[in-house]
N, C-alpha and C positions, 0 to 999 in steps of 0.2 A: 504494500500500500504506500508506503515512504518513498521507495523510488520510482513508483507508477505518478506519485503528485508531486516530487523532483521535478520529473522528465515531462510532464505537461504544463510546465513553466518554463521551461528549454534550460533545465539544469544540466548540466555536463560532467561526460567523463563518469558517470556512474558506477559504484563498484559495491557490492556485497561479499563481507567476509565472516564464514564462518569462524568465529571465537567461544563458540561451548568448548569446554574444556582447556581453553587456554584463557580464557576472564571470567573471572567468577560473578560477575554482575550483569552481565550480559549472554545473550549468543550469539546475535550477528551486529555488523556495523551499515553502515548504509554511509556511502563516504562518497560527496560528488563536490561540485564545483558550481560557482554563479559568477559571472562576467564582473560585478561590481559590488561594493556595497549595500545599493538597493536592493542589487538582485539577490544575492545572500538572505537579505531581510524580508524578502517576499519570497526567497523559497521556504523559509524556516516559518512564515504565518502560511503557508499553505497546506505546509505538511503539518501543521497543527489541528489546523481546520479539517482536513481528509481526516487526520487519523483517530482524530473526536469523533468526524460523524457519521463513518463510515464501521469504524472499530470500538467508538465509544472511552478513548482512551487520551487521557490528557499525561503530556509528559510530566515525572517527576519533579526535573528540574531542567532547567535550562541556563546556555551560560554561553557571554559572545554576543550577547544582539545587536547590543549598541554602535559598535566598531564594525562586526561584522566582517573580522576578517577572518575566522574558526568561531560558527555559532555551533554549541552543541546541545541535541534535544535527548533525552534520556527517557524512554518509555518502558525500561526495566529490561524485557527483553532485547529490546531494539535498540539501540542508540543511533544517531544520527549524526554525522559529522560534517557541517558546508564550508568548504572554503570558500576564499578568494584566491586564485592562480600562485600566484606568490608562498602564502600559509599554505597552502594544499603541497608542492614541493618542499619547501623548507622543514616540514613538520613528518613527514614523509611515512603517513602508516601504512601505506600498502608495505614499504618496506619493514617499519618496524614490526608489524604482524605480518611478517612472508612467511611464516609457518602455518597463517590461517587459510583453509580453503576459500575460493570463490563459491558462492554459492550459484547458481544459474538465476538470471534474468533476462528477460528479454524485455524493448523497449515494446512500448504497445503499438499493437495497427491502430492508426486514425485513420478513419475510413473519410473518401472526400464527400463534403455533405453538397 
């Protein structure tokens, strides 16, 4: 659901990592990119909004909005991690967690209306 309302705000570079058994507060990551600022702050209230009202689920905590350059949304299972280009390489967790699988995602069809 987190990366299905990423990706229909044209979040980038999306990635899901399997981390059960290697973080204990979590199980997967949800780790993309937003072109700016804004964009960071409007993917992080969207994925809020989806994940409320489609799942019923408000994150724990959250942390990053302001700046918005690593916002992170924490839904226990799930955590979410958005960068801005810059924070997303420098901070670099597909590498820190390269022990975690990718989980499979696919973007979704938008069909042309």
């Amino acid at each position: 659901m987190a990366a299905d309302a990423i990706f229909s705000k044209k979040g980038m570079d999306i990635v899901l990592l399997d981390v059960e058994g290697l973080f204990v507060l979590s199980d997967v990551f949800v780790i993309a990119t937003g072109s700016s600022r804004p964009h960071v702050q409007s993917l992080a209230e969207h994925v809020e909004e989806r994940m409320l009202e489609e799942l019923g689920l408000k994150p724990i905590r959250g942390e990053g909005r302001a700046e918005a350059e690593w916002v992170l949304l924490d839904f226990g299972d799930v955590i979410v991690h958005l960068f801005q280009a810059p924070a997303r390489e420098f901070y670099g967790l597909e590498r820190l967690w390269a022990d975690a699988e990718r989980v499979d995602w696919a973007e979704p069809v938008i069909a042309d209306g």
